[in-house]
N, C-alpha and C positions, 0 to 999 in steps of 0.2 A: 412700150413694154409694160405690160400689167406691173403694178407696183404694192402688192401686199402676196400672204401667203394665205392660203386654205386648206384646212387637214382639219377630219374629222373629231368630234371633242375626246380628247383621252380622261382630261382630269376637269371635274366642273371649277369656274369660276367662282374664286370665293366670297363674293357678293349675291351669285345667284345660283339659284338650285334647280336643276333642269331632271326630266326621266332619265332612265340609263337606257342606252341603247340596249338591244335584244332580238335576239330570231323570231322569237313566240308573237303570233298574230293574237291576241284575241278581242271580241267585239266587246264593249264598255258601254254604262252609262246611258241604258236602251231607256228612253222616255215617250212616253202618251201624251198626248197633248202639251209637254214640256214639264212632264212633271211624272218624280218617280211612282210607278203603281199606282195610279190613281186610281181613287172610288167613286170619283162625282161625275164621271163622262156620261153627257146626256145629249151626247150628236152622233148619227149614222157614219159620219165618215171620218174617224178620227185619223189624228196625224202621229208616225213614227219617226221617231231618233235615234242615231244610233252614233257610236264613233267607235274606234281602234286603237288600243293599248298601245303600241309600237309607235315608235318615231323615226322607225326608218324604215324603210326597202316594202313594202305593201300600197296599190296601190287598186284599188275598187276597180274592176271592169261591170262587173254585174252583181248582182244580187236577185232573193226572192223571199220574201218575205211573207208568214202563211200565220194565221189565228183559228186559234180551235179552241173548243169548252172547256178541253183538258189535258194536262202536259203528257199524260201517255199516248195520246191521239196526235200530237205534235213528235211525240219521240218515233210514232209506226207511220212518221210521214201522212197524217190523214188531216188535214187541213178541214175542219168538218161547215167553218164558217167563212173563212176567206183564203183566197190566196192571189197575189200580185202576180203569179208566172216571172219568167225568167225577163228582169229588165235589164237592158244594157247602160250600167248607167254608171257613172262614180257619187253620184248622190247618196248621202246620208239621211237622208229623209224622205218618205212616201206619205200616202194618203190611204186610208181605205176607200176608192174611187168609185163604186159602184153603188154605193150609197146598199150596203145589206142591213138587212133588217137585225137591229138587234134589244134581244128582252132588258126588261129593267130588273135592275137587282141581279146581276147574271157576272160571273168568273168568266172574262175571256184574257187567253194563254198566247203567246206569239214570242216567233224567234226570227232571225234575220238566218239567211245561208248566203254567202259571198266566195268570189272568187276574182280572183285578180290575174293578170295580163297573162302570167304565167300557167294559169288553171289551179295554182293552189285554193285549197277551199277551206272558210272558216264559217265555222258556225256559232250561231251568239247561245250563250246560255236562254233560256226562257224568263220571259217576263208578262207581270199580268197588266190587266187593266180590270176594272170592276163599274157597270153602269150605274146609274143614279134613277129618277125616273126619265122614261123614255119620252116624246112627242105622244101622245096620244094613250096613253097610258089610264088605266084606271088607279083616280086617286078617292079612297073614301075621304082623306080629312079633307072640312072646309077651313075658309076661313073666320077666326076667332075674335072677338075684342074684347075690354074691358068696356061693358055697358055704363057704368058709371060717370061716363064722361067723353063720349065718339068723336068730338068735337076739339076738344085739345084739355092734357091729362099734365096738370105741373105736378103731380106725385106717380112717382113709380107704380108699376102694375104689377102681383106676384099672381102667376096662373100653375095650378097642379091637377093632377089627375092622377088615378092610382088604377091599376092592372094587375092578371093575377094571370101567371104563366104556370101552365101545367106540365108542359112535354120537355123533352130536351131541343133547348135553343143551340144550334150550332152556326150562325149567323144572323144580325142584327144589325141593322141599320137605321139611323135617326135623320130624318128630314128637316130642317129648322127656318123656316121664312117668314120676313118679318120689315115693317119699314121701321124702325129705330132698332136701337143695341139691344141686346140682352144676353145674359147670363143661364146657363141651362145647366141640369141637376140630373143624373137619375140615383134613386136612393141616397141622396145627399153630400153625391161626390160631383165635383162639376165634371161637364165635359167640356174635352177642346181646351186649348190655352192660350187663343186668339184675344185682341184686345179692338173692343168697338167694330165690330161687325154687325151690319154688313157689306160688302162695298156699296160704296155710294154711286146709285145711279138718280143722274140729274133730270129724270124725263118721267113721264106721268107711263111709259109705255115697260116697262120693265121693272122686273124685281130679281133678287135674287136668293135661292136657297143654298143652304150647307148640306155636309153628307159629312156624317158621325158614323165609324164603329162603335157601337158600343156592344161589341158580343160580352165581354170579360164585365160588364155592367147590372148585367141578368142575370137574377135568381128566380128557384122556382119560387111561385108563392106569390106573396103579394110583393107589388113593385111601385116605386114612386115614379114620375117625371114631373120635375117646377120648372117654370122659366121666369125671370124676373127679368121686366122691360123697363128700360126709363129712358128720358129725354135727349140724354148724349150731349148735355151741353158743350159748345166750344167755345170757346176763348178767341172773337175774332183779330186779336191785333188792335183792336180802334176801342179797349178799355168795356165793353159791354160783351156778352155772351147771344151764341145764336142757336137757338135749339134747330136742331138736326130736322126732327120732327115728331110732331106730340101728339099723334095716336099711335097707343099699343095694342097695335093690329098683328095677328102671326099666323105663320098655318105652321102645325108640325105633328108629325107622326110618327111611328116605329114602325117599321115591318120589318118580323121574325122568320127564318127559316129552321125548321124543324127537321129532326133527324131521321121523322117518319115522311121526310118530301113537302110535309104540309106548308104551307105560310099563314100568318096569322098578323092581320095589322089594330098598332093601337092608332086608333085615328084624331086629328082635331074635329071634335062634336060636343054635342049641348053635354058630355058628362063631364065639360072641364068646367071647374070654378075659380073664381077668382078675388083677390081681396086688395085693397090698398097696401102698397110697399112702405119701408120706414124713410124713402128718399121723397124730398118735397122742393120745387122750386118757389121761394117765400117770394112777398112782394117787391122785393129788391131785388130780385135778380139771385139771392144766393140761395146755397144748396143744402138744405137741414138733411140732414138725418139723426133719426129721433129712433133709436131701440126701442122707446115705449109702444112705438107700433111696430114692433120685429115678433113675429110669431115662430114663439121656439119647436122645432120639430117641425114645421112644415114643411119640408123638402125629403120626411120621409115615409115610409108605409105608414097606416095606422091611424094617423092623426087625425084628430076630429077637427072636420071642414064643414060642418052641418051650420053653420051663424056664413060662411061664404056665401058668394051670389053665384047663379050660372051665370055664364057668357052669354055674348050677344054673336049671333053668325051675322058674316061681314060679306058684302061682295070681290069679289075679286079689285084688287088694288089696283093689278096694271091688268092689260090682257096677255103678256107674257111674262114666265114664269122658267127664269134661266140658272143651272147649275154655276154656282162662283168657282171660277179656278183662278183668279189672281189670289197673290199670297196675302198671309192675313199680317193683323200689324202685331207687333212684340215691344215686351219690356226689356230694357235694359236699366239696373239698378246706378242710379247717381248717387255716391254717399257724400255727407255735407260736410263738407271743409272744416267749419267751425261751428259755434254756436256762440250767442251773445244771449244774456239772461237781464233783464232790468229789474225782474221782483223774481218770487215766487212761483207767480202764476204767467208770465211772458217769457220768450224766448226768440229771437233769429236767427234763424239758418242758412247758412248761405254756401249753395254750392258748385260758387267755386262760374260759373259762367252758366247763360240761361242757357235753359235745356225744355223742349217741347215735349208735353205728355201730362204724365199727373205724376202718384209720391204714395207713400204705403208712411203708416208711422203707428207706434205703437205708446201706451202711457196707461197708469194707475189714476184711476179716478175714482171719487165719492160717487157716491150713487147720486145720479139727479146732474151730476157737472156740466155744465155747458163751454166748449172745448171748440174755439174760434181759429182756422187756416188763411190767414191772410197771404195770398201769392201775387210777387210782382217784383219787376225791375227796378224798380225807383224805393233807394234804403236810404232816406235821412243821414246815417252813421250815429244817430245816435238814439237808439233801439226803436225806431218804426217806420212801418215803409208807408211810403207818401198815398201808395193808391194801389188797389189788387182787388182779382176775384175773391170771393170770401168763400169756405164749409165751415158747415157748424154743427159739428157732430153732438148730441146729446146724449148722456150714458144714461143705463137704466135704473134699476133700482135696486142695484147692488154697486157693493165697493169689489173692484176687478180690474182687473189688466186689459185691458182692450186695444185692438189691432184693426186699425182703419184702411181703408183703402178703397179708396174714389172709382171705382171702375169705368164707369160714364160719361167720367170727364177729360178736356182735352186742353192744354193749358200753355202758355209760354211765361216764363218766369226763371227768375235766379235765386231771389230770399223770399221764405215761408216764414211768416211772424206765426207764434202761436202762441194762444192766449185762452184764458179762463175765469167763470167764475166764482171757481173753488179750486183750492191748492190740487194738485198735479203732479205727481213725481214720475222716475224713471224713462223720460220719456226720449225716443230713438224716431229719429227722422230718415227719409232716404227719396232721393226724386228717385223718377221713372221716367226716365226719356220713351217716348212710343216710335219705331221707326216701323218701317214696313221689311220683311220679313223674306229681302231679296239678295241670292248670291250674289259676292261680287266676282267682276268678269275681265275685270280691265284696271288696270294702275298702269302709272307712271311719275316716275321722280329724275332728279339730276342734282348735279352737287349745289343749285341754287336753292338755299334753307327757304327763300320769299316764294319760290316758285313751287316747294315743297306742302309750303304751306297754305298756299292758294289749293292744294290740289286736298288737300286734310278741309280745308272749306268748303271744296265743292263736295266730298263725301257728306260732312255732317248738313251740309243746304239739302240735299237730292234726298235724302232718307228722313228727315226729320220734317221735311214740311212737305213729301209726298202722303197725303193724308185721306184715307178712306178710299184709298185706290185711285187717285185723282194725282197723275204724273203733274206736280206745282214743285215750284222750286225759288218762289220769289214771295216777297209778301206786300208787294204793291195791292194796296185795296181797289186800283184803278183798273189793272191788268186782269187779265181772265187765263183762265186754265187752261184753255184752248191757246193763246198763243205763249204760255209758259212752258205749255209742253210742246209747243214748237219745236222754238231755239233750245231747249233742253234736250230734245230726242237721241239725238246721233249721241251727247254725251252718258243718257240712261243706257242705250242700247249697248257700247261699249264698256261702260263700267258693272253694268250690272243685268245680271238676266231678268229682262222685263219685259222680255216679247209678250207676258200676257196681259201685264199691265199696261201697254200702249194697245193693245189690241183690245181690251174691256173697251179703253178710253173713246176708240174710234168710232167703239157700237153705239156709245154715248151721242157722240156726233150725229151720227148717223137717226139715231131715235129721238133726235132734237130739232129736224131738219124741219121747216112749215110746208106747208101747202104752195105756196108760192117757189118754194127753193131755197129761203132763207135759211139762216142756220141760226138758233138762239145763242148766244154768249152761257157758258160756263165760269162763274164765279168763286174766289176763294173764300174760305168760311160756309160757304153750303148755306148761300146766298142764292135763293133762286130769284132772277132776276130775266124777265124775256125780253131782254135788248138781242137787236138783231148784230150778229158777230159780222165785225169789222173785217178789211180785207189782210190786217198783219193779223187777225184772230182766223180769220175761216181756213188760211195757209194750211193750220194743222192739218184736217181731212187731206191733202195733199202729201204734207211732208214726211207725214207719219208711216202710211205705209210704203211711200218707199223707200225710207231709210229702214223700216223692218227687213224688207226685201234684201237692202246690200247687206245686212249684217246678218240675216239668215236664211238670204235664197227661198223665203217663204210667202209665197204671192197671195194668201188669201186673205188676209185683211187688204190686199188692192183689191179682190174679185168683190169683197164686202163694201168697202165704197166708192166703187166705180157710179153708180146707177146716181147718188150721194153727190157725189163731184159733178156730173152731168150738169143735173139740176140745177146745185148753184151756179154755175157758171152763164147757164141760161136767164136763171136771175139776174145775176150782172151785167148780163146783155141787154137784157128789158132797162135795164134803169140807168145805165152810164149816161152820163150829158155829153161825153164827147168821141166820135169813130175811135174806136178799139181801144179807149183811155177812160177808167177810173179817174172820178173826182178827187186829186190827192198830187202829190207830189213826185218825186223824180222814183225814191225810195220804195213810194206804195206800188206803183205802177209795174217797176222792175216784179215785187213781188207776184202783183196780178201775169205778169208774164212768166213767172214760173211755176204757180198755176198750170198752165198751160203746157208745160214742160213734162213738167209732173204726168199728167195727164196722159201725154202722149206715153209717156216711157207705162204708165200702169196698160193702156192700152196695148201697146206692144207685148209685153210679155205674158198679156191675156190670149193674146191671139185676136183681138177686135179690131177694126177700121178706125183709125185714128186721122186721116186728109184732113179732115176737117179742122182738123183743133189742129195741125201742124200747120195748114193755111194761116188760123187766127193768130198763131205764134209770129208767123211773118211780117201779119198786119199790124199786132202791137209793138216788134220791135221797129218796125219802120216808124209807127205815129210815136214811138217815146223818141226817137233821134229824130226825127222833124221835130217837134217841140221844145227841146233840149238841146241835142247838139249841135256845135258849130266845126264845123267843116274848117273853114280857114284856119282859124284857132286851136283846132284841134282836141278840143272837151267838150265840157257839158256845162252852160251858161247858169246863174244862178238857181245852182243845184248844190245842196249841202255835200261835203264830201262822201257824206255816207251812200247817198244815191248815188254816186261816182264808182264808189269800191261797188255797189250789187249794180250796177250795170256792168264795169268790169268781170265782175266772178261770175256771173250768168252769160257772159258772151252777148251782151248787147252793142258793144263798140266796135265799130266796122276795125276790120281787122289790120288796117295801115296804120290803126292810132291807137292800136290795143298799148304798144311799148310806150308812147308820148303819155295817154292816161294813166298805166301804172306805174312811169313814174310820178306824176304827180300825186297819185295818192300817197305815195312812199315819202314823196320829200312834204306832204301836210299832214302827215297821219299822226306824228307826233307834236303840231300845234296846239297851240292853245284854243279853246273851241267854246270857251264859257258864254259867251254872249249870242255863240251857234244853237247852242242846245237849249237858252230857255225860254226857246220856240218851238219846241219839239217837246212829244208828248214823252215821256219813261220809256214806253215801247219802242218810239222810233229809234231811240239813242242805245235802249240796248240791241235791238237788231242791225244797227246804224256800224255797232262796235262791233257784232258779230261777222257784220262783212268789212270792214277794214282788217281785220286782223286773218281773215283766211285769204282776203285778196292779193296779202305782203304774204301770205307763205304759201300761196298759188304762184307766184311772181318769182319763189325762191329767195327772196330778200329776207333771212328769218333773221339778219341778227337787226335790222329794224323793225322783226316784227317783236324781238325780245325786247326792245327800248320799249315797244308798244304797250306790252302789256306789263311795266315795272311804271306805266304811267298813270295817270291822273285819270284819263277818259279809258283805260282797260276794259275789255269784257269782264264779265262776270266769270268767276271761279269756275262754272263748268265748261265754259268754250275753253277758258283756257289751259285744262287738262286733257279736252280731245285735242285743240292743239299739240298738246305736251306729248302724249303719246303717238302723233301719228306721224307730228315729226320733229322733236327732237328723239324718242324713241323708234319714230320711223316704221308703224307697224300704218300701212295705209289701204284700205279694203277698195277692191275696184268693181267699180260698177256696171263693167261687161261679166266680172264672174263674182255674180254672188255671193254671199254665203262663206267668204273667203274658201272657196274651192281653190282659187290663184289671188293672189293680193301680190304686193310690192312692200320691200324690205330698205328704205333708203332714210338712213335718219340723219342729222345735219349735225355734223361737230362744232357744235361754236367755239371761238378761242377763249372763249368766256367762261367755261364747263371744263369740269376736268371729268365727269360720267353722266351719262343720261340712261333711262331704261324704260323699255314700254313692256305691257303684258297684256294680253286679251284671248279670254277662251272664245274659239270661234268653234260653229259647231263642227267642227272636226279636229277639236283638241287646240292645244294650249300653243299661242305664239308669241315669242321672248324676243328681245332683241336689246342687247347690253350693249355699250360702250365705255371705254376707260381710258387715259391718256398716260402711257408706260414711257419710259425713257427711251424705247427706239422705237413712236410712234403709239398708234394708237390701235389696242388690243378691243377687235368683235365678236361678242360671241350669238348666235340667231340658232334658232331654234322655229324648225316648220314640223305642222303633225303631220302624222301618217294621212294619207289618202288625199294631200292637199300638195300644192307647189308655189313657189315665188319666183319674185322678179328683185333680186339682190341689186341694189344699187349702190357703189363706194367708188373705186378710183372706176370701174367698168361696172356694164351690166351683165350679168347673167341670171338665167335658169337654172333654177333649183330645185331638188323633189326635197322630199320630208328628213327628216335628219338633226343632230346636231352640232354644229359650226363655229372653229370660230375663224378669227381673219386678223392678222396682224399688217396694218395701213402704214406704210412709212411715207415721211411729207407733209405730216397734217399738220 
């Protein structure tokens, strides 16, 4: 006899806050390449989003989705640039598949029409997109340098040019590419409010541009544009700094639309000039900036630039030249705890725990003061800190208030010494943590404070040291980026919408790859380093997209390194010393076998002949259990246990011994392991952890996998928040249906918790799943979107459509 009760939510939950049920369909939330109205679409076949306001009783049978130049031609049904025809589908997402030709700098309009089982029909409001430059495209501007120095440039570069618009501007758009940071102006207002741009691609083969409105920027008359470039130093972790890269090289342009039809571009050419910035990398590594070389007014019309030099025209940097749609990075203001003063002219500031990015500060100085930022972890306590990067701003030659702020830089630190030498009053400090500049998509907590807080760790890890678009989550100088964003993926994808930043990252991969098949290594700090990536680093290209896939049903970064994965694997075949076995261990090998895995499942849902690679699947797990396992005994012969849990969790253990292996994982998993691991490289032992602790909550053993991670050898903060969420919150996406179109609702009451909760927007809305421990039992409440279903798991299973739920469990 079923043992709980289910009825629909009358009155919400007073710990969480769910939509109100409602009749009204309507379509939500319609995004372009994943991102609202965008301007920078610079591909023939973009991709649509869409989801449904309702959380209950609506259920997608088809759709048709149609793009036209202009919303009155969408309203008379006239579809003048594309249209998808009537698909049968429940998917929330299409492609423009035919690859149409479409202009640069162009308005395109589109709306979704739907109807569901019953023939009701809903139509989505309209929405735009806007292109950027097209493939093949006429561009007048080249590219630009500071001739002063092509070779590498330790002081900032400021470039301007001035223009004179006659007609009425009724659209304007600003191009901006460039390989180091820079600051851009038109008539002396900045634009964009992005910090250290542009994303960082690791490959000689790509660059990438921005796309600025700036209509509301233009005046008739004369007009300014400056950009001021500099070195982008960063603060590697290892006490020295690493420039980004030091030539300020740029291309940028404006093209005008005029309300007589015309266009008119200001282009990058021989009439830009250019002059030294007041930012200087000195011989020690630190960072002057000297206002005596700040030239006042130059950032607007008028200014006399006649003592400037012309530019130098550059060749093209990479041979492609790619619109940026990952998000850009942001401040958030840190203010300082306290302040400690030892004279007049010093000061420490301390706020409060280190925080990644730079700091804004403001102070009255004599004219001429030279005004020293020392930044770092290490505080004596008794007023100086042992070792830090240094600024060293230099006032002009007035007595003023002046207001600093390091744009360029990129820092890790807790106390800012500040010091001078000449007296200094008023002065106001404040860090700026830099994070990147992504929703978040996914939590999960429970009444455990440590487990709470492990999950507030893995947010400030994942945002604060994803850096220049580069998914990093760890600051091992050993480790590479490639397998940081490994084991971190499934946790990005769940907590935070970064389908574009794993997807940038892939292209990386992909434009790294050699002639041979090898794949270079990506390094933290923007280290370029061409070692060839290891087999727990190359995983990524594999694991990356298809975990993109489970989480949103979106196969094209598989179709993007399909050809990529080939390759290497064929590499790995030419060079192995042993039949179907990597030189490496129990641990490496299982991953070379999921590879393979990978592989086949990206094959498959391409629609491509995958025999091949599902043969070699067979061959390698046969030669790892010849090599490894013993049959009589029942395991796997000296082999760390972490090789044990990933042959376990990958299904390599013949299937009589599957139960005999997991338990012994279970009854070692919580040993003592110190004299195990300092044989093993950081990588192995965090991926080592990462599969013990899914293989105990594959197994269903969670309250040993809760001793697991309250232990000494625990994964790292973000496994154990996808943990958290998928099952003690119980929110688990499956990977026959995508996209969570159908997932499973099954979260695990430990007697240890009195509530758990998981949340994750999936692309078809928001799915909740609470638990609480009431006095007759234990009170559920779940929540599935519109257009989606589950697979409820508590005392029984059922099927479920969209709705909100709750479930009172008696027995637990």
């Amino acid at each position: 006899m079923t043992n709980y009760v289910r009825f629909p939510l009358a009155a919400v939950v007073a710990c969480m806050v769910f939509i109100s049920c409602n009749n009204n369909v309507d379509i939500v939330d319609m995004r372009c390449e994943y991102l609202d109205n965008p301007i920078q679409i610079d591909i023939t076949n973009p991709r649509f989003q869409w989801r449904y306001s309702a959380n209950k009783g609506f259920c997608q049978q088809s759709y048709v989705l149609e793009v036209a130049t202009g919303v009155n031609l969408l309203k008379k049904g006239k579809a003048d640039v594309w249209s998808s025809g009537v698909i049968e589908s429940g998917d929330c997402h299409t492609e423009m598949y035919d690859n149409v030709p479409l202009m640069s700098m162009t308005d395109f309009y589109w709306r979704v029409t739907a109807r569901d089982s019953n023939g009701r029909k809903v139509v989505s409001p309209v929405a735009h997109f806007e292109t950027a430059k097209m493939e093949g495209d006429y561009w007048r501007s080249v590219w630009i340098a500071d001739s002063s120095n092509l070779e590498s440039n330790t002081i900032s570069s400021n470039f301007r040019r001035e223009f004179s618009v006659t007609k009425e501007v009724t659209h304007a758009l600003l191009f901006m590419s460039g390989i180091t940071s820079y600051k851009i102006y038109i008539n002396g207002k900045t634009v964009g409010n992005s910090f250290l741009n542009f994303a960082f691609a690791d490959n000689p083969k790509q660059v990438y541009y921005e796309t600025y409105d700036i209509t509301d920027r233009i005046v008739q008359g004369k007009n300014a544009i400056a950009v001021i470039m500099g070195n982008s130093l960063l603060d590697n972790g290892k006490g020295s700094r690493v420039s980004r890269n030091p030539k300020h090289q740029m291309l940028c342009g404006i093209i005008m639309e005029n309300a007589d039809g015309t266009r008119e571009q200001v282009p990058c050419d021989e009439k830009w000039k250019f002059s030294n910035g007041y930012v200087t990398n000195d011989k020690d590594g630190d960072m002057v900036y000297d206002l005596h070389n700040d030239h006042n007014g130059w950032m607007l019309p008028y200014f006399d630039d006649s003592k400037w030099e012309r530019v130098t025209e550059m060749d093209n940097p990479a041979p492609s030249i790619k619109s940026q749609l990952v998000p850009p990075m942001k401040e958030q203001i840190v203010k300082a705890l306290d302040s400690t003063s030892t004279d007049s002219n010093t000061g420490i500031y301390d706020l409060g725990s280190e925080i990644i990015g730079t700091y804004s500060m403001s102070f009255k100085a004599s004219k001429g003061a030279s005004i020293s930022v020392t930044l770092s972890n290490d505080y004596d306590g008794e007023g100086h800190l042992k070792s830090g990067m240094k600024d060293i701003f230099v006032a002009d030659a007035s007595d003023s208030l002046y207001t600093f702020h390091p744009y360029m830089n990129f820092r890790r630190y807790r106390y800012a010494e500040i010091s001078s030498d000449k007296s200094i009053s008023d002065v106001s400090f404040s860090g700026e943590r830099i994070r990147l500049n992504l929703a978040r998509t996914g939590f999960s907590c429970c009444s455990d404070s440590v487990l709470n807080d492990i999950c507030r760790q893995a947010d400030k890890n994942y945002v604060n040291l994803t850096t220049y678009s580069f998914p990093e989550n760890h600051t091992g100088c050993d480790e590479s980026n490639l397998f940081n964003s490994s084991i971190d993926a499934d946790y990005g994808l769940m907590a935070y919408d970064a389908i574009l930043l794993y997807e940038n990252f892939v292209k990386d991969i992909i434009n790294n790859q050699n002639p041979d098949g090898s794949i270079d290594n990506l390094f933290p700090g923007m280290l370029r380093q061409c070692l060839p990536a290891g087999i727990l680093d190359a995983v990524a290209a594999f694991h990356i997209p298809c975990s993109i896939y489970t989480f949103y049903g979106d196969s094209r970064c598989m179709s993007d390194v399909l050809r990529t994965c080939r390759r290497y694997l064929a590499y790995m075949e030419k060079n192995m010393e042993h039949d179907f076995l990597v030189d490496g261990n129990l641990l490496e090998n299982c991953v070379y076998y999921y590879d393979y895995s990978c592989i086949c499942k990206m094959s498959e849902v391409l629609g491509k002949d995958y025999s091949f690679f599902e043969s070699r699947m067979k061959n390698i797990r046969n030669a790892i259990n010849a090599k490894w396992f013993d049959a009589e005994k029942g395991g796997y012969e000296n082999s760390s246990l972490y090789g044990v849990a990933a042959a376990w969790l990958l299904g390599l253990v013949p299937e009589r011994h599957r139960k005999q292996v997991g338990k012994h994982i279970a009854e070692n998993a919580n040993m003592d392991r110190t004299a195990l691991e300092m044989r093993m490289s950081s990588k192995q032992k965090r991926l080592g952890r990462f599969m013990v602790l899914n293989s105990l909550a594959m197994q269903g053993l969670n309250e040993e996998a809760l001793e697991y991670v309250h232990g000494p050898d625990a994964p790292e903060a973000s496994v154990i928040e996808t943990w958290m969420c998928k099952y003690l919150g119980g929110i688990r996406p499956e990977e026959k249906n995508p996209g969570f179109s159908h997932f499973t609702i099954k979260p695990y009451f430990s007697p240890s918790l009195t509530y758990a909760s998981g949340w994750h927007k999936t692309p078809y809305g928001n799915v909740r799943c609470f638990w609480k421990r009431e006095e007759n039992g234990i009170k559920m409440v779940v929540e599935i979107p519109a257009n989606s279903s589950a697979t409820v798991v508590t005392n029984d299973m059922e099927e479920m459509g969209s709705g909100v739920y709750t479930f009172t469990l008696k027995g637990q």
